[in-house]
MMTF fields as JSON, N, C-alpha, C and O atoms, coordinates in Angstrom:
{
  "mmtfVersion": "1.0.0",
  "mmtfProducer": "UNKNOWN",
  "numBonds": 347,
  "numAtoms": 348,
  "numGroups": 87,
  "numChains": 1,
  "numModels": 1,
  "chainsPerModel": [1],
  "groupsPerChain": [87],
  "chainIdList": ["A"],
  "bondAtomList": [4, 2, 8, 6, 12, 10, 16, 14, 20, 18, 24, 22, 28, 26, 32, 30, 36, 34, 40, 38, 44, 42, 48, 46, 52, 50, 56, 54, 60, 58, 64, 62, 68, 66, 72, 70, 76, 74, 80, 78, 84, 82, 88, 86, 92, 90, 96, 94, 100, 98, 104, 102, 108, 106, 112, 110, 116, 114, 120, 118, 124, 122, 128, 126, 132, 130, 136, 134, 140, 138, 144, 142, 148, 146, 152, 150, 156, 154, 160, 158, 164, 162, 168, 166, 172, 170, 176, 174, 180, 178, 184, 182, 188, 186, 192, 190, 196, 194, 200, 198, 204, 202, 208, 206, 212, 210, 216, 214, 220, 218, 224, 222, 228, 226, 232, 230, 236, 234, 240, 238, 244, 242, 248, 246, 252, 250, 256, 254, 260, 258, 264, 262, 268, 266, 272, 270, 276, 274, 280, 278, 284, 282, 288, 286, 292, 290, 296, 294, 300, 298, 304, 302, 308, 306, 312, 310, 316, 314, 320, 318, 324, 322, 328, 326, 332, 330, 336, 334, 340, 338, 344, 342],
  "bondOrderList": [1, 1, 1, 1, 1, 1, 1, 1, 1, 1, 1, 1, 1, 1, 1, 1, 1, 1, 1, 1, 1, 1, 1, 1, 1, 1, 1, 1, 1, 1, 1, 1, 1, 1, 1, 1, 1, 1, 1, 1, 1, 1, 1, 1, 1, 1, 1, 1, 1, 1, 1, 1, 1, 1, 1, 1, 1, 1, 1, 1, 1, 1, 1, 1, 1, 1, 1, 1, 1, 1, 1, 1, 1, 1, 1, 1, 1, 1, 1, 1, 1, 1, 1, 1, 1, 1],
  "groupList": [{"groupName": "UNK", "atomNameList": ["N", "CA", "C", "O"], "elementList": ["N", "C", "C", "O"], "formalChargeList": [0, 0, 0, 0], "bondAtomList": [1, 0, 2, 1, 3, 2], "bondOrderList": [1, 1, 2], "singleLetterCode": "X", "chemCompType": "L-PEPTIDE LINKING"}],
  "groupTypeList": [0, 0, 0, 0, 0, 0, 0, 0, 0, 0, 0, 0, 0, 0, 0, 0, 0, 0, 0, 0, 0, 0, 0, 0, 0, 0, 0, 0, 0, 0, 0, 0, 0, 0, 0, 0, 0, 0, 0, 0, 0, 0, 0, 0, 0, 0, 0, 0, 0, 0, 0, 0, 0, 0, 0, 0, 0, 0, 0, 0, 0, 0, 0, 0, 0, 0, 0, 0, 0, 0, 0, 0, 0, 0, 0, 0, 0, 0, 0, 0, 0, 0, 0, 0, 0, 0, 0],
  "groupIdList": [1, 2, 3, 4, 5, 6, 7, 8, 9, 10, 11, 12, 13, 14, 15, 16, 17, 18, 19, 20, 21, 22, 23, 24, 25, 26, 27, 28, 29, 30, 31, 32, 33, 34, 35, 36, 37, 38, 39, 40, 41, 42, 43, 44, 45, 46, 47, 48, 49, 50, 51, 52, 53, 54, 55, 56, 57, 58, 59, 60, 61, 62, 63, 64, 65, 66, 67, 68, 69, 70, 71, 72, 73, 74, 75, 76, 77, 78, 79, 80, 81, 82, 83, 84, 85, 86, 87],
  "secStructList": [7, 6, 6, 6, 6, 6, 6, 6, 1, 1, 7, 2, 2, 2, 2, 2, 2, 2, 6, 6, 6, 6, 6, 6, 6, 6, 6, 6, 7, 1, 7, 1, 1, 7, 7, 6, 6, 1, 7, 7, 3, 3, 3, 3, 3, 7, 6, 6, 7, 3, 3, 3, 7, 7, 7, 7, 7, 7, 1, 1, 1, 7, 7, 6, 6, 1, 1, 7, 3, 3, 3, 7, 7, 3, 3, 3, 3, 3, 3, 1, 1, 7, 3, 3, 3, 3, 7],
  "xCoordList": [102.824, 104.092, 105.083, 105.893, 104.958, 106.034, 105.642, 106.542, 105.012, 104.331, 104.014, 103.969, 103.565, 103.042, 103.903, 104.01, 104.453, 104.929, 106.492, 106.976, 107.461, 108.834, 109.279, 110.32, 108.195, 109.028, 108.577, 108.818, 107.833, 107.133, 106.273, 106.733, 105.055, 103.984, 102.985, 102.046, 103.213, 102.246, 103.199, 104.32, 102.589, 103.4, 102.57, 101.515, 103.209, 102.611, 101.488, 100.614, 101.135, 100.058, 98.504, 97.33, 99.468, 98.145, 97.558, 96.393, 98.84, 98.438, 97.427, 96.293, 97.657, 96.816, 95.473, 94.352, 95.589, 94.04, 93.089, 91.951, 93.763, 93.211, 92.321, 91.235, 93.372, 93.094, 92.111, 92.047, 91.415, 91.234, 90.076, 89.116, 90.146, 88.872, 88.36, 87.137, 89.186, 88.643, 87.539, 86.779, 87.637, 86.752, 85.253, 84.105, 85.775, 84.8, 84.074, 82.93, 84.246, 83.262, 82.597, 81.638, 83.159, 82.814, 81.315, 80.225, 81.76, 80.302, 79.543, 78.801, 79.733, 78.973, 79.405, 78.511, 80.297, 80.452, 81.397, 82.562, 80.775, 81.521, 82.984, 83.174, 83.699, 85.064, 86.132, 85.679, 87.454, 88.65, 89.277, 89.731, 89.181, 89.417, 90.044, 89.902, 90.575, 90.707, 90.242, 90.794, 89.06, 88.457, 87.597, 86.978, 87.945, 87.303, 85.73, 84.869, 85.598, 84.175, 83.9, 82.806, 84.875, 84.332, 84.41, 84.407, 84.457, 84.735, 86.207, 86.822, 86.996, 88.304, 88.79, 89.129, 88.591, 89.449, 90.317, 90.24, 91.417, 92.761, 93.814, 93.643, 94.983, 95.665, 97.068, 97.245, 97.927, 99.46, 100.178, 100.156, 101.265, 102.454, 103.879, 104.275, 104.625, 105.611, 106.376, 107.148, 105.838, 106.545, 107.422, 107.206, 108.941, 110.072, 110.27, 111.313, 109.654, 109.829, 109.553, 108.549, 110.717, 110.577, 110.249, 110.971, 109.323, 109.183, 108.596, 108.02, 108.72, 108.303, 106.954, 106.59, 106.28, 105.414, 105.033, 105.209, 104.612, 104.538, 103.415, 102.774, 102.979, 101.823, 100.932, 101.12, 99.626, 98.47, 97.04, 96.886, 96.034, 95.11, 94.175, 94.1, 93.614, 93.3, 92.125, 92.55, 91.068, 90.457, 91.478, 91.761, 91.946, 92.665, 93.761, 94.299, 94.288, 95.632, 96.937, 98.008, 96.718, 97.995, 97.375, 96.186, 98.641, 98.308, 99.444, 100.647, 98.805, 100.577, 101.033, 101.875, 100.985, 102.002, 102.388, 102.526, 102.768, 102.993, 104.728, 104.95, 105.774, 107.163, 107.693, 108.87, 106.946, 107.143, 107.964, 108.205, 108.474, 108.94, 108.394, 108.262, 108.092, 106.944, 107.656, 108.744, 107.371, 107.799, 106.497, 105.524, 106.532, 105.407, 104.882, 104.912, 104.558, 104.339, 102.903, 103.033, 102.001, 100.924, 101.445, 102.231, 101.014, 101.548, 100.978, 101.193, 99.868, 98.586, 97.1, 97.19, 95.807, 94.771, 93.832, 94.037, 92.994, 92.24, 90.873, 90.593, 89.843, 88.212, 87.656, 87.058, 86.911, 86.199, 86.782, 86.493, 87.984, 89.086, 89.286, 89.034, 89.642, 89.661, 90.924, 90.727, 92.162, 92.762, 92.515, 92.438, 92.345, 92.223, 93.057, 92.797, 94.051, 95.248, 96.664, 96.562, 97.848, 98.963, 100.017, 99.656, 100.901, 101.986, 103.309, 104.398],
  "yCoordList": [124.574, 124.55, 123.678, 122.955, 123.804, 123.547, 121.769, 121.219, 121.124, 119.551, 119.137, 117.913, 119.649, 119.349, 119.71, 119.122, 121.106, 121.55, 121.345, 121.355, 121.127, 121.246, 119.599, 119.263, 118.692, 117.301, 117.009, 115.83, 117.633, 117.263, 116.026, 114.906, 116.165, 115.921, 116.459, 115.823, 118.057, 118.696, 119.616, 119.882, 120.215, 121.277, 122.38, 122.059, 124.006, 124.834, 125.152, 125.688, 124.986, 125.495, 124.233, 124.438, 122.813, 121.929, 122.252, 122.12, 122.81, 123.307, 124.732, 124.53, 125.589, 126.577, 125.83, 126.103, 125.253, 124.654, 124.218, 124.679, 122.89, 122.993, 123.599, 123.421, 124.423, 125.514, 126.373, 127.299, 126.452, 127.609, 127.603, 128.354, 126.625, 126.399, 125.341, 125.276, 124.028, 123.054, 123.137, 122.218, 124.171, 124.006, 125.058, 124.873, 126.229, 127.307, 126.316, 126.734, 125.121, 124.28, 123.033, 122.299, 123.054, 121.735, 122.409, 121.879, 123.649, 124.799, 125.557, 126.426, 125.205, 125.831, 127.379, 128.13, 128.041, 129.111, 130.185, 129.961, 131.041, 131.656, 132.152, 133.342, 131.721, 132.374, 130.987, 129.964, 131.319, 130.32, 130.575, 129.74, 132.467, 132.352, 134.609, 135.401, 134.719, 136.418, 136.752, 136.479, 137.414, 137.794, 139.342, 139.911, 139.613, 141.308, 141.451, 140.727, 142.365, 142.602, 141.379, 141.417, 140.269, 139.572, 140.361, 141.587, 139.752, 139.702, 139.664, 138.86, 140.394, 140.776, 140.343, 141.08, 138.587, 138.152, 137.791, 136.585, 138.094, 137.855, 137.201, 137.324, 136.44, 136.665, 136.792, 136.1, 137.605, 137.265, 136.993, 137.709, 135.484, 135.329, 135.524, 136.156, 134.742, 135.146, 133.034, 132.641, 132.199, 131.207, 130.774, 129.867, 131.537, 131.35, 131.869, 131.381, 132.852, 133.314, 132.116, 131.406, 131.959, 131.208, 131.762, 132.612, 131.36, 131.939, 130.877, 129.87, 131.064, 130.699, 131.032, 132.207, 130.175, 130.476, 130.983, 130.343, 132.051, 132.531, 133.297, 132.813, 134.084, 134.769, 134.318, 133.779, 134.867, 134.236, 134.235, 134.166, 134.314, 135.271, 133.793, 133.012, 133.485, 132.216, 132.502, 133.317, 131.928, 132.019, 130.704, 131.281, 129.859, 129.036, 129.327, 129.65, 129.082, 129.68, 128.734, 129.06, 127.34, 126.728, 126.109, 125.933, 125.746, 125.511, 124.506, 124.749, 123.427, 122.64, 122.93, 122.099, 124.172, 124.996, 125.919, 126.91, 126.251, 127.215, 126.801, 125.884, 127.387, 127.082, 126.365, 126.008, 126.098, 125.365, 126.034, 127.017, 126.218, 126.737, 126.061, 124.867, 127.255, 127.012, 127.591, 128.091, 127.628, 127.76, 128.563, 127.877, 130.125, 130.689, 131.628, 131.365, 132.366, 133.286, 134.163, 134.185, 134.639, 135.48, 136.674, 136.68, 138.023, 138.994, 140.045, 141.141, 139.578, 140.639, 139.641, 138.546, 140.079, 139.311, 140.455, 141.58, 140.424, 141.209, 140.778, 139.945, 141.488, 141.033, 141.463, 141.649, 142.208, 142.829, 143.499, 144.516, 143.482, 144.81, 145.64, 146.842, 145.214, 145.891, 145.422, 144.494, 145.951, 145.34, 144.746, 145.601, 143.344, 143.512, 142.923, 142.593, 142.768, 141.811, 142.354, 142.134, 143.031, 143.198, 142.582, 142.445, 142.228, 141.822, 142.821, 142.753],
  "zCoordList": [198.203, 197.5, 198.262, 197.682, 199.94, 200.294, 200.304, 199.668, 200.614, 200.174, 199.366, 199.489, 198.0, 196.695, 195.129, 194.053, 195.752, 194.6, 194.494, 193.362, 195.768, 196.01, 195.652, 195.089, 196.142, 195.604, 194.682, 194.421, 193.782, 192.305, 192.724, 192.5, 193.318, 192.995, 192.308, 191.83, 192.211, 191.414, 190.663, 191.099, 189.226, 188.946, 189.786, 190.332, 189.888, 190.254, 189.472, 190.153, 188.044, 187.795, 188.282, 188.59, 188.093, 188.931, 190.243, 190.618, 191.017, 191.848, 191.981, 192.416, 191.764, 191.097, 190.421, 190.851, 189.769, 189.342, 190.127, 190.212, 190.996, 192.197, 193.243, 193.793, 193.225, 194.29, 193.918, 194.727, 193.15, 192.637, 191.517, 191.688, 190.163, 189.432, 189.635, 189.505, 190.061, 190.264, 191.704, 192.008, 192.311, 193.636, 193.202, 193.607, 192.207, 191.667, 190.976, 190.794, 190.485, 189.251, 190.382, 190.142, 191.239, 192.194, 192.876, 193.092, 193.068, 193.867, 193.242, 193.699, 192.03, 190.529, 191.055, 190.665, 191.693, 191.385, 190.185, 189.856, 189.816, 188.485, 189.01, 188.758, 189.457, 189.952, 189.186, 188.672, 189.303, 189.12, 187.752, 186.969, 187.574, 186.289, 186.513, 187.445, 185.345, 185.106, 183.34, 182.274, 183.674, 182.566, 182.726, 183.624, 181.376, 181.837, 181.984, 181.485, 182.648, 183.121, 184.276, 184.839, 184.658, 185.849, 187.234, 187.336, 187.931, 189.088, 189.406, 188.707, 190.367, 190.17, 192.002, 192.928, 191.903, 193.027, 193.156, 192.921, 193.458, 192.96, 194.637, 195.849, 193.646, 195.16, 194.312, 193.309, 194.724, 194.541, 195.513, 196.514, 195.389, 195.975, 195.465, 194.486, 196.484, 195.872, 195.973, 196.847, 194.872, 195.228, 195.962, 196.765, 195.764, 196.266, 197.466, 197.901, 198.477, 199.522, 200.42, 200.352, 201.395, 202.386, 203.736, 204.257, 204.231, 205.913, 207.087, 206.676, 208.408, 209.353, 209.797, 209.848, 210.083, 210.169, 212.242, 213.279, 212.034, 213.745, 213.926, 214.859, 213.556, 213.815, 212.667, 211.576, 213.53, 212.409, 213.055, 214.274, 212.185, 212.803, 213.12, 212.172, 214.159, 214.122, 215.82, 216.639, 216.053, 217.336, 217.972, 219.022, 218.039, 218.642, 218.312, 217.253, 220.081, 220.203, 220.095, 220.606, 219.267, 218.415, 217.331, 217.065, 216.624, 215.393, 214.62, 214.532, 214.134, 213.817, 213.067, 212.725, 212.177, 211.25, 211.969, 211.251, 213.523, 213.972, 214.2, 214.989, 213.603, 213.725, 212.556, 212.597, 211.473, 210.443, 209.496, 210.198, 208.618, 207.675, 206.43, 206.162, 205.687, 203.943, 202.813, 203.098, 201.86, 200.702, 199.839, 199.526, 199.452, 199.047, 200.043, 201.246, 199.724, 200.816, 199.917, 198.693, 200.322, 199.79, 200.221, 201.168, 199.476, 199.322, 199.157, 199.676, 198.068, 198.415, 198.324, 197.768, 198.88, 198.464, 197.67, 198.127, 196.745, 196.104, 195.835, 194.973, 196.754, 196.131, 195.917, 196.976, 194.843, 193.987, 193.93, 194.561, 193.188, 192.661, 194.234, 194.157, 195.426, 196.386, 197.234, 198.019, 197.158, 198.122, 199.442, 200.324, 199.903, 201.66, 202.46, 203.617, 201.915, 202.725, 201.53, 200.324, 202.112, 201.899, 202.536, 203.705, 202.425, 203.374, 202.849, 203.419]
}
């Protein structure tokens, strides 16, 4: 969001496409989509939340988004209908 989507290079849903079916069809896998009886991987953000970026779960201990400020924030992650990441 904060490189693609804020100076209009992408809209958010290109972005979302991207991200998301265009890579599920690139790996022939059945995901990049919400339909009943699928598979229930989900993620919600929150576009507009701005934050710094400082902690972060990583085996190396820097990172060049470490102090950055982003645009979008994830909020919950969901895989197979299972919560595993809240914020």
């Amino acid at each position: 969001i904060t490189n693609l989507v804020r100076p209009g290079t992408l809209s958010i849903m290109e972005l979302i496409e991207k991200m998301t079916i265009n890579p599920a069809k690139l790996y022939n896998i059945h995901r990049g989509f919400i339909k009943e009886g699928e598979r229930a991987d989900l993620l919600i953000f929150n576009p507009n939340e701005v934050w710094t970026v400082e902690d972060f779960f990583s085996k190396a201990c820097n990172s060049p988004f470490k102090g950055m400020k982003l645009y979008g924030k994830v909020k919950k992650t969901i895989c197979k209908g299972t919560i595993v990441y809240e914020d």
